[in-house]
The first five atom37 places (N, CA, C, CB, O) and aatype in JSON, in Angstrom:
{
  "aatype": [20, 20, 20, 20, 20, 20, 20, 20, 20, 20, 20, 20, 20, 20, 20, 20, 20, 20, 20, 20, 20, 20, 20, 20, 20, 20, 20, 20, 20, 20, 20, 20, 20, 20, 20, 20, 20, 20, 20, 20, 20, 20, 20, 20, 20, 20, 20, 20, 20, 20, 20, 20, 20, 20, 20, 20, 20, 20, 20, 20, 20, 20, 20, 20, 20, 20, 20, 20, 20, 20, 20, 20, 20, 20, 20, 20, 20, 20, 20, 20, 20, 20, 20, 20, 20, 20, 20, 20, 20, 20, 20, 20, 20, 20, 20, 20, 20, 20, 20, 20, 20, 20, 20, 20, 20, 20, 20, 20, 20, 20, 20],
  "atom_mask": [
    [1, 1, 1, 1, 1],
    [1, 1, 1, 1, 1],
    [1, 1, 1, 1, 1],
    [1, 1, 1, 1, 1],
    [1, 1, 1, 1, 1],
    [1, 1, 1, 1, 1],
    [1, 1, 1, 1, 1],
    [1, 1, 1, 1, 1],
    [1, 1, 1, 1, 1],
    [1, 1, 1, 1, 1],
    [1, 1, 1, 1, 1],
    [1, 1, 1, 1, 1],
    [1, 1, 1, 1, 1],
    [1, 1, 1, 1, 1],
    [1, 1, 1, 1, 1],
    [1, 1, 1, 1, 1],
    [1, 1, 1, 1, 1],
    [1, 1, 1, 1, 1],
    [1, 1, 1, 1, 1],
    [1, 1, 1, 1, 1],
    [1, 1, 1, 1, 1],
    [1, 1, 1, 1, 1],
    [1, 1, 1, 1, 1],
    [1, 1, 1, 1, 1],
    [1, 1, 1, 1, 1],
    [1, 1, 1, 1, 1],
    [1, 1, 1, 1, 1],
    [1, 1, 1, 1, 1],
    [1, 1, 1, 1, 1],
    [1, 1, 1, 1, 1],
    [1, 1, 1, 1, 1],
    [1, 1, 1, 1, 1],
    [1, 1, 1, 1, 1],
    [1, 1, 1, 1, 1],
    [1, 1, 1, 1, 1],
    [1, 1, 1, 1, 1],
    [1, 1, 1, 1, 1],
    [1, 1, 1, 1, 1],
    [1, 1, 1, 1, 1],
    [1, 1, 1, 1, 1],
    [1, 1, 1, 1, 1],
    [1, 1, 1, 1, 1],
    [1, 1, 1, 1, 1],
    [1, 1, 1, 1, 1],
    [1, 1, 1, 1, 1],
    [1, 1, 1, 1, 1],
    [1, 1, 1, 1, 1],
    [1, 1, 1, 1, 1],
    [1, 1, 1, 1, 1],
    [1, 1, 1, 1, 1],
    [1, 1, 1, 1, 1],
    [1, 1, 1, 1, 1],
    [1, 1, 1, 1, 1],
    [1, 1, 1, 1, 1],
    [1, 1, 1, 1, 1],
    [1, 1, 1, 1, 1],
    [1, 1, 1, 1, 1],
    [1, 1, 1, 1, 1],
    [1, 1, 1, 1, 1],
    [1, 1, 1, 1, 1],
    [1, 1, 1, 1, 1],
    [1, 1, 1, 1, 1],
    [1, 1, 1, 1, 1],
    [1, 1, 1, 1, 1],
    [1, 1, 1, 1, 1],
    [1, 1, 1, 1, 1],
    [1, 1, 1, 1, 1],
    [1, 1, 1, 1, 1],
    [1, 1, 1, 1, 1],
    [1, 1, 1, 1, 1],
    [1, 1, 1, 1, 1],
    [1, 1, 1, 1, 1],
    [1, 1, 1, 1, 1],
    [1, 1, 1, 1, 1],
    [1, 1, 1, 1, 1],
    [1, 1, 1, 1, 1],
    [1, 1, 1, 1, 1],
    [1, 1, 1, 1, 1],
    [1, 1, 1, 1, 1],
    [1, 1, 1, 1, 1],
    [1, 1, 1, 1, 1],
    [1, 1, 1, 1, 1],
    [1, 1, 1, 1, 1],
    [1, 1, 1, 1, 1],
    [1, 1, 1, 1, 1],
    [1, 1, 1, 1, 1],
    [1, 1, 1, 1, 1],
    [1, 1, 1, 1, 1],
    [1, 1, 1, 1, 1],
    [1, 1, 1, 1, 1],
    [1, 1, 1, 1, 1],
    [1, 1, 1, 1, 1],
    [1, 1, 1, 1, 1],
    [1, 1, 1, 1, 1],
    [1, 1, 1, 1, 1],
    [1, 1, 1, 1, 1],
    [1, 1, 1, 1, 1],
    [1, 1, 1, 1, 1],
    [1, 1, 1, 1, 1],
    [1, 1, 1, 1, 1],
    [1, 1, 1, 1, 1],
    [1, 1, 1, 1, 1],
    [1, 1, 1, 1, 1],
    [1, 1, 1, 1, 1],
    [1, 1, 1, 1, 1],
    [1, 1, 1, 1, 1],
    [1, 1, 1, 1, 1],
    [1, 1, 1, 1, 1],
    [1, 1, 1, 1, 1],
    [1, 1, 1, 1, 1],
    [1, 1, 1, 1, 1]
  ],
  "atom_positions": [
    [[-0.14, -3.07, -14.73], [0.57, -2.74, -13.53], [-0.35, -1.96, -12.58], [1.83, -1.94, -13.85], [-0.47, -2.23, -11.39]],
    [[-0.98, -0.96, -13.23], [-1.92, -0.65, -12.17], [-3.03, -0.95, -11.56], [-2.14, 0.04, -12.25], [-3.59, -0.41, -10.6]],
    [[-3.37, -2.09, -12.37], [-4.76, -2.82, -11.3], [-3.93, -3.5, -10.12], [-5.93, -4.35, -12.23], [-4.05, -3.09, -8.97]],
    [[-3.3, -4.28, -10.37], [-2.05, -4.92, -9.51], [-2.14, -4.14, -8.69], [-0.59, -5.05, -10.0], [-2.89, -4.43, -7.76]],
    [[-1.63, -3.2, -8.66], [-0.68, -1.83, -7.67], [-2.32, -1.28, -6.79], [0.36, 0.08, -9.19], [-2.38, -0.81, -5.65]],
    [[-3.35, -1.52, -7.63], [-4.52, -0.84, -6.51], [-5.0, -1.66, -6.05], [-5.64, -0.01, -6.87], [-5.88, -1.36, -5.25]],
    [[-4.79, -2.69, -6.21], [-5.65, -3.96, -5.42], [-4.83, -4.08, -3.62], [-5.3, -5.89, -6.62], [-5.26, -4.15, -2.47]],
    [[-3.46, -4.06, -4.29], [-2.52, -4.12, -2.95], [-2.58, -2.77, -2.11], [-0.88, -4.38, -3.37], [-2.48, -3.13, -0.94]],
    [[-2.69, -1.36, -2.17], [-3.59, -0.45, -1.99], [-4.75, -0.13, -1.67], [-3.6, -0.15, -2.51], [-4.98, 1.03, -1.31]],
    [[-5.71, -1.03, -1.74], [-6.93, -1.36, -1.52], [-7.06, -2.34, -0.31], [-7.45, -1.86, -2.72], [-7.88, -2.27, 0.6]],
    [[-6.19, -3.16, -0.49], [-6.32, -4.52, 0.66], [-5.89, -3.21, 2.15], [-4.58, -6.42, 0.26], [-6.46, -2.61, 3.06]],
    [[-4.3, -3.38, 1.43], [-3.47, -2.06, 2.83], [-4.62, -1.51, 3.02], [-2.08, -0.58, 2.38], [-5.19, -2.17, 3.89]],
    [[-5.29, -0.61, 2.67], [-6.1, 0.52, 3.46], [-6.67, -0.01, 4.0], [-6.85, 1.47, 2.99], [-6.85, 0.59, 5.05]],
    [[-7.33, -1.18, 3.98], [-8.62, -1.46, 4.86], [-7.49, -2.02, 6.07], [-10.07, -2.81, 4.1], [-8.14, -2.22, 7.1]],
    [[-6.34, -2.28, 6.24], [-5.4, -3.53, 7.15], [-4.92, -1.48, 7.69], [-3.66, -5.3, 5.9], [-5.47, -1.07, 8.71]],
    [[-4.41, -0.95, 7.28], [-4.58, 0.36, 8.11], [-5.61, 1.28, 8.6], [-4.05, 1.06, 7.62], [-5.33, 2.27, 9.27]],
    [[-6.74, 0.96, 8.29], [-7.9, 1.56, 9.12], [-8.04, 0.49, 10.48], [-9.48, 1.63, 8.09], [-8.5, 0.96, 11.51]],
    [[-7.72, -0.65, 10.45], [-8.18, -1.44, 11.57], [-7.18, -1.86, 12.5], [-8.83, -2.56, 11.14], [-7.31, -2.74, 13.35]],
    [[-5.76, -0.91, 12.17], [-4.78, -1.14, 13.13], [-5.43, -0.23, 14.06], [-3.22, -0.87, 12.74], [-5.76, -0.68, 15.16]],
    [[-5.66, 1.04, 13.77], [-6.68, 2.63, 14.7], [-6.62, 1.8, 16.11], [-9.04, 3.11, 14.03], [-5.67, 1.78, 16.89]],
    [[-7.95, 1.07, 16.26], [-8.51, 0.56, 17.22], [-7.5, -0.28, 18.24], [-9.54, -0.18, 16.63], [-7.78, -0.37, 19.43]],
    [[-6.11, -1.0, 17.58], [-5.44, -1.98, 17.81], [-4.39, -1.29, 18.42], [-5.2, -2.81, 16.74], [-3.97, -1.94, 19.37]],
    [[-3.77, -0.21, 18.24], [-3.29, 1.31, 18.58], [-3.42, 1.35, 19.97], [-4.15, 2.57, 17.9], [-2.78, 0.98, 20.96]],
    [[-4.89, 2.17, 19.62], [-5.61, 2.69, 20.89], [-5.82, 1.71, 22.22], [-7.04, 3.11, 20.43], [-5.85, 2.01, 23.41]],
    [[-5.95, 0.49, 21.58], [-6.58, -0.51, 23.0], [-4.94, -1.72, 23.34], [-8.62, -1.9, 22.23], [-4.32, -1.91, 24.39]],
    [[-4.81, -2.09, 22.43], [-3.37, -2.6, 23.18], [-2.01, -2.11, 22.77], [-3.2, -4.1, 23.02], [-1.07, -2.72, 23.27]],
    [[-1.76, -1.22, 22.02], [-0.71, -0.66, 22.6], [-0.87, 0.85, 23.26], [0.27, -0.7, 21.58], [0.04, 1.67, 23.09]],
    [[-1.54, 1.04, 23.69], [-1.96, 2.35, 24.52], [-1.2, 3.52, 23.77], [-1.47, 2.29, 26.25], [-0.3, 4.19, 24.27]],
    [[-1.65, 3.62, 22.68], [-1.33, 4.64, 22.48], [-2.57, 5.8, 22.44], [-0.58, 4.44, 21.43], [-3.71, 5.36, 22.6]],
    [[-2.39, 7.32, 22.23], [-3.49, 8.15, 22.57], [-4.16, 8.08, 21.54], [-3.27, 9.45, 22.95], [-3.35, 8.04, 20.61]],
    [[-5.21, 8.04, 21.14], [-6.35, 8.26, 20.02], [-5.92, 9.7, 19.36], [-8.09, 8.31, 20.74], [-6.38, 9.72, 18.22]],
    [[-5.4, 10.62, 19.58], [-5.36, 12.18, 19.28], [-3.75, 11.62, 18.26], [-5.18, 13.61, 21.13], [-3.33, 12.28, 17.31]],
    [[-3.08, 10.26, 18.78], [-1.58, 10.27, 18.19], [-2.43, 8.97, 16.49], [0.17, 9.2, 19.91], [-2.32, 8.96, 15.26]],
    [[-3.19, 8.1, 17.58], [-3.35, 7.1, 16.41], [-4.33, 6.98, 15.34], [-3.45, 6.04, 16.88], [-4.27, 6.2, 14.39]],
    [[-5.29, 7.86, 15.61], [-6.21, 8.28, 14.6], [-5.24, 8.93, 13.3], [-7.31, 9.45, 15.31], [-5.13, 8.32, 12.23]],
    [[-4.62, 10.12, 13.55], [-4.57, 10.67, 12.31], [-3.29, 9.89, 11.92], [-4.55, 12.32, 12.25], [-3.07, 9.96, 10.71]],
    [[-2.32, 9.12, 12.66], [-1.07, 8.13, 12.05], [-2.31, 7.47, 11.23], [0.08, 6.89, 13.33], [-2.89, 8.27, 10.5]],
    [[-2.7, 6.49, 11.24], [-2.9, 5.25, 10.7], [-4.55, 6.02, 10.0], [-2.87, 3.7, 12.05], [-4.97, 5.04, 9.38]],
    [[-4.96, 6.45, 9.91], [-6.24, 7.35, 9.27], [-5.76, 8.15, 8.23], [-6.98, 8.38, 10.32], [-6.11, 8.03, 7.06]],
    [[-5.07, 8.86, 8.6], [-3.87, 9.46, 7.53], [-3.12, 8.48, 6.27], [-2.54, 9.9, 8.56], [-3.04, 8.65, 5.05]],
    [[-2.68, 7.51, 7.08], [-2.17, 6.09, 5.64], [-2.98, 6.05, 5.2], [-1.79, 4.49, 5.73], [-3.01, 6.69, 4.14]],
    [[-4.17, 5.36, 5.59], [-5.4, 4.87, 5.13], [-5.73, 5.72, 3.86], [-6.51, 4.95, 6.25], [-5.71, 5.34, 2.69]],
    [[-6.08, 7.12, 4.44], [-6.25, 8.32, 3.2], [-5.38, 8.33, 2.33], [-6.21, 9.72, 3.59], [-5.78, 8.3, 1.16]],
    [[-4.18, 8.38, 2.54], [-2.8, 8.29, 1.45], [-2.89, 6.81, 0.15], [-1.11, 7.94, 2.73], [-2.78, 6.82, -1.07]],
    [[-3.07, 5.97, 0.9], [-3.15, 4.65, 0.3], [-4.21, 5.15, -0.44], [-3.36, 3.3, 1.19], [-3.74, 5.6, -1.49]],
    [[-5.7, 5.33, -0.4], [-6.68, 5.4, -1.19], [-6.35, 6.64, -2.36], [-7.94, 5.58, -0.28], [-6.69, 6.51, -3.53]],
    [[-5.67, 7.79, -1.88], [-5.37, 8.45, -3.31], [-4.09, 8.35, -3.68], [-5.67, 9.88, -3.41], [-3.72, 9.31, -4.36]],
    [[-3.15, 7.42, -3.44], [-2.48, 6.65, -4.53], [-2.74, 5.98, -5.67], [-2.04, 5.95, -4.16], [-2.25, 6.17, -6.78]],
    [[-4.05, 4.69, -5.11], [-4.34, 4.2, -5.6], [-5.33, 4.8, -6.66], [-4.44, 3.48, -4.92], [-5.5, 4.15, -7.69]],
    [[-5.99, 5.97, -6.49], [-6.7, 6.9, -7.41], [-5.54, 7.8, -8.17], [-7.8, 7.89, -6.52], [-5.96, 8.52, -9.07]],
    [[-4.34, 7.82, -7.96], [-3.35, 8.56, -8.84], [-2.09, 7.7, -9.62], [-2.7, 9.65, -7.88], [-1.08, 7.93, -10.29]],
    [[-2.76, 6.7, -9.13], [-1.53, 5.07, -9.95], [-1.12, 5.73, -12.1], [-3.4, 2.42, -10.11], [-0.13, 5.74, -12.83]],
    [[-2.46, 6.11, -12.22], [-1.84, 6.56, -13.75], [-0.38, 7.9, -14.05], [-3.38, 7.27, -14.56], [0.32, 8.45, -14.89]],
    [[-0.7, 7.77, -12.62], [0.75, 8.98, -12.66], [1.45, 8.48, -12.27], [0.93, 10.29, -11.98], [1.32, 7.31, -11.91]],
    [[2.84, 9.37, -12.15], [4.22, 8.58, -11.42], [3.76, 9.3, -9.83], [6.28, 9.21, -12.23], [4.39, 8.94, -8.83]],
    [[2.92, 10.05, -9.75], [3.15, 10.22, -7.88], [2.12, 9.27, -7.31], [2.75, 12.03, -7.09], [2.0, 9.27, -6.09]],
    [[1.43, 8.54, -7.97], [0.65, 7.56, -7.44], [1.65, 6.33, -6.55], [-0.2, 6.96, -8.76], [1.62, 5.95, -5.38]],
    [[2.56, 5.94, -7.82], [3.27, 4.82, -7.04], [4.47, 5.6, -6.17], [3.94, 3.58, -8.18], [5.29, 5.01, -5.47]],
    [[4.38, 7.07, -6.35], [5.65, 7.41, -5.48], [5.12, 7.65, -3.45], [6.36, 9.24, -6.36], [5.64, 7.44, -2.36]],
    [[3.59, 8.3, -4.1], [2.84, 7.93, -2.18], [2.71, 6.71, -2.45], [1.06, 8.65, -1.45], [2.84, 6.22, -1.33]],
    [[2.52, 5.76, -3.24], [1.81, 4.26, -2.68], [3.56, 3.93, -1.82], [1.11, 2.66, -4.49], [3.69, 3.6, -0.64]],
    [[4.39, 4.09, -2.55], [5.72, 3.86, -1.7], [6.01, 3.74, -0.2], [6.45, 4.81, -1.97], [6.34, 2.94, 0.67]],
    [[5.5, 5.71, -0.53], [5.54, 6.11, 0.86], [4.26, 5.22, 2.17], [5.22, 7.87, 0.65], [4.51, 5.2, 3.38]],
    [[3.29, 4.74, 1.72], [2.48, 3.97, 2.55], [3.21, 2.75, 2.79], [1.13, 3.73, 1.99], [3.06, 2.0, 3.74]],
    [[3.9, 2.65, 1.97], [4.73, 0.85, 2.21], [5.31, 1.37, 3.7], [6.51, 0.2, 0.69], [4.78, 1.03, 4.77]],
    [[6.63, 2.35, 3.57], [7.87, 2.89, 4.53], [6.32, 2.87, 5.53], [9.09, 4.81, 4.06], [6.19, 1.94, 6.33]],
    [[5.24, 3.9, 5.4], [4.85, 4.24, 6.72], [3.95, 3.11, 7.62], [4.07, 5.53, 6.55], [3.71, 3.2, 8.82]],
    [[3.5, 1.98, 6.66], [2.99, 0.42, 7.1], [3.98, 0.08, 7.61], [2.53, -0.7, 6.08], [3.42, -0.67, 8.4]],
    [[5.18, -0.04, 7.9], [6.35, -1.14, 7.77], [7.01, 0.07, 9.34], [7.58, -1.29, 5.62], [7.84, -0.29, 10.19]],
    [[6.51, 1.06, 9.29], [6.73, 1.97, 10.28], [6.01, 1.48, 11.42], [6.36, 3.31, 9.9], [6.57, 1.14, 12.46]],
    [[4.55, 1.45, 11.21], [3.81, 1.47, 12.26], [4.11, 0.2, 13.55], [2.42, 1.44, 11.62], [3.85, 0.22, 14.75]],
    [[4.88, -1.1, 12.5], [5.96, -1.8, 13.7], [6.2, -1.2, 14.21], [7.06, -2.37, 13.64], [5.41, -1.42, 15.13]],
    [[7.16, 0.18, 14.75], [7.49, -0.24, 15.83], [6.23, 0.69, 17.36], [9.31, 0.1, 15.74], [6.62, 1.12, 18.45]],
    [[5.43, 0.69, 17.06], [4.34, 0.77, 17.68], [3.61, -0.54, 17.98], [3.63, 1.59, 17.01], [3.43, -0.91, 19.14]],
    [[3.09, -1.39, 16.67], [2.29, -2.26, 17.02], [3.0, -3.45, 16.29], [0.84, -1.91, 16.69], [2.77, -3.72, 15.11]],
    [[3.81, -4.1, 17.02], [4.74, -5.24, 16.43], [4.26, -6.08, 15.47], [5.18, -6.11, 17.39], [5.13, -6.25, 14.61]],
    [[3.16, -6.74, 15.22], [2.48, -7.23, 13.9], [2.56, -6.22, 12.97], [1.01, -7.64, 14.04], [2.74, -6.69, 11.84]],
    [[2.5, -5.26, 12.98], [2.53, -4.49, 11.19], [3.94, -4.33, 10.88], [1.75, -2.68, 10.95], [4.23, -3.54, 9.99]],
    [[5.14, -5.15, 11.7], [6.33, -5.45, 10.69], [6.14, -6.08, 9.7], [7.31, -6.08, 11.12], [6.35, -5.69, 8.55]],
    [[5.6, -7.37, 10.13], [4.87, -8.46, 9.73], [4.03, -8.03, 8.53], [4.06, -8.99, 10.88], [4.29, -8.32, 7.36]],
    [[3.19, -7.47, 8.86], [1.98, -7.41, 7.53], [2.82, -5.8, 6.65], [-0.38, -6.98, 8.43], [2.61, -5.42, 5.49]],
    [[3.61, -5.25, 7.53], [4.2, -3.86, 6.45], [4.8, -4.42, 5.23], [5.56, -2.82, 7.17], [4.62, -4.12, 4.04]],
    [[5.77, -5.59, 5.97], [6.46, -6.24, 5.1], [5.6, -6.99, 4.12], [7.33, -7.05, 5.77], [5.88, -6.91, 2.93]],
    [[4.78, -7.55, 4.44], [4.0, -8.37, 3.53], [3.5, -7.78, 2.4], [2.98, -8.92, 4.14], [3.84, -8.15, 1.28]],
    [[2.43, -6.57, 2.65], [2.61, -5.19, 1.65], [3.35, -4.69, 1.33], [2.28, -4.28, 1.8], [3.1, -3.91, 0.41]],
    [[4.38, -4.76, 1.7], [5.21, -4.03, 0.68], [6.14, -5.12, -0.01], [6.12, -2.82, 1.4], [6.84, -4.88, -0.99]],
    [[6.05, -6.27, 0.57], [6.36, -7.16, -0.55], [5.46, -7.23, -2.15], [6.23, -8.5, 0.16], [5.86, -7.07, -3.3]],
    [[4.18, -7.53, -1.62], [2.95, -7.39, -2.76], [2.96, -6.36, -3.5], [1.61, -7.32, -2.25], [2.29, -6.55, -4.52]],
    [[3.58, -5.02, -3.44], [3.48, -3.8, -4.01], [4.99, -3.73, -4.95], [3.25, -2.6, -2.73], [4.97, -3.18, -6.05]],
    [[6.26, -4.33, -4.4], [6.9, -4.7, -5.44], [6.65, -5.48, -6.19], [7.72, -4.93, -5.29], [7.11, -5.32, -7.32]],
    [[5.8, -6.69, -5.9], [5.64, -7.47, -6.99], [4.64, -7.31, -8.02], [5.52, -8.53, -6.57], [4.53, -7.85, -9.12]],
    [[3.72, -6.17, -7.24], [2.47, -5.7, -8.02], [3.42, -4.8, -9.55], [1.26, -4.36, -6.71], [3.15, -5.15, -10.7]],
    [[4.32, -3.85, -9.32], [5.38, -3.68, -9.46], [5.94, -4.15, -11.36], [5.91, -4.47, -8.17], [5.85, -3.96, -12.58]],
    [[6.5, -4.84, -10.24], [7.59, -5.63, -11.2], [6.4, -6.84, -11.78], [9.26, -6.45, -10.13], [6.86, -7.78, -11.13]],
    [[5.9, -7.1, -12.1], [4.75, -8.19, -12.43], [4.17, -7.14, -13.53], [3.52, -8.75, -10.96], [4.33, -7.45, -14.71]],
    [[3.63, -6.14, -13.28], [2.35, -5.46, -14.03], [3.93, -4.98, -15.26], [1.06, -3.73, -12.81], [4.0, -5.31, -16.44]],
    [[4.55, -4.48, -14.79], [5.28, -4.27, -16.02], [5.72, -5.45, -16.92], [6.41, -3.58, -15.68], [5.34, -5.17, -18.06]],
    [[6.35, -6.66, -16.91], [6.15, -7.5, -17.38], [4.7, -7.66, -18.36], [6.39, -8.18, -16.42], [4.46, -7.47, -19.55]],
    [[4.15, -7.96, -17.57], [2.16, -8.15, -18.55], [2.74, -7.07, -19.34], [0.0, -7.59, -17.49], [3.13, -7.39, -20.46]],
    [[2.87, -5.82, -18.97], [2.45, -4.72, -20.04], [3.52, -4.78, -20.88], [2.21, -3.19, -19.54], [3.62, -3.88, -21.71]],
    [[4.37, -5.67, -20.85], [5.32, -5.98, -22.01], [5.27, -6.96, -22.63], [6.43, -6.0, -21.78], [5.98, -7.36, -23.56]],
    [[4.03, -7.57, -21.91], [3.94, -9.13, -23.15], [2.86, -8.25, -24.14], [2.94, -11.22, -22.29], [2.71, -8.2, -25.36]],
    [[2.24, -7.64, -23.08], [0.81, -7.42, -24.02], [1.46, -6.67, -25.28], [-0.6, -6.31, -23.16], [0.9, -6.92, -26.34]],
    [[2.62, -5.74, -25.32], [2.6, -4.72, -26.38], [3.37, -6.03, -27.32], [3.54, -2.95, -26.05], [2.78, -6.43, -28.32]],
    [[4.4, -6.51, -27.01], [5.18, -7.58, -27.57], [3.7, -8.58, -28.51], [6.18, -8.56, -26.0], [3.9, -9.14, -29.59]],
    [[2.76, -8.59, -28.02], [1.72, -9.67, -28.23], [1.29, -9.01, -29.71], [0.35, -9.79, -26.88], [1.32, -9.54, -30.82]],
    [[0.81, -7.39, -29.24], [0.21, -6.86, -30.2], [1.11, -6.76, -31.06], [-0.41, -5.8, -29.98], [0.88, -7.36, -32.12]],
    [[2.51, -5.97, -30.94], [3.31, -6.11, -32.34], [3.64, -7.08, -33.26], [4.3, -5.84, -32.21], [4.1, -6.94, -34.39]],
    [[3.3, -8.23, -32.55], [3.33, -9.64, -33.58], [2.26, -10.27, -34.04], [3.94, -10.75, -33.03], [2.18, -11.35, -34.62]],
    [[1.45, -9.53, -33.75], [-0.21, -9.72, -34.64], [-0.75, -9.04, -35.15], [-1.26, -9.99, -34.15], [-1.75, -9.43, -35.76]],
    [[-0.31, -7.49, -35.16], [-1.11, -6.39, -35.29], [-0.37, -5.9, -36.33], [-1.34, -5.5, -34.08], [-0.69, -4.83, -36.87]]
  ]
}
């Protein structure tokens, strides 16, 4: 579950460092407002994904979903891609737990 969960964490951050620029130049917003919004995710996303072995890893990776899925209504494509991440992050989710229940299921019937 947690390679899953940092890969989708990994993709997001780099898709929230390069909204910044997208911010600043067409939706006019101020650099002083969109730097630390979307620079700030960016940072959040990366130590989620460095705290995934805990439960507050996936509880900020969460919170980056709500604040991706936020930045719509600023820059109307990151409904679009918020949603998309945070689709991938439930399924990262609900997927990695599965595996980690075949795998133990696997080992108890061989081991």
């Amino acid at each position: 579950m947690r390679s899953l969960a940092s890969i989708v964490l990994a993709f997001e951050s780099v898709v929230l460092a390069l909204v910044t620029p997208v911010m600043i130049s067409v939706a006019d917003v101020r650099p002083a407002v969109a730097i630390p919004v979307c620079l700030g995710l960016f940072v959040l996303a990366l130590l989620a994904a460095g705290l995934l072995r805990f439960r507050a890893g996936y509880v900020i990776g969460s919170l980056v979903q709500v604040g991706a899925v936020g930045l719509g209504f600023v820059v109307p494509v990151m409904f679009v891609l918020g949603i998309a991440f945070a689709a991938f992050w439930v399924a990262a989710i609900v997927l990695g737990r599965r595996i980690e229940e075949a795998k133990k299921a696997h080992e108890a019937a061989t081991g």
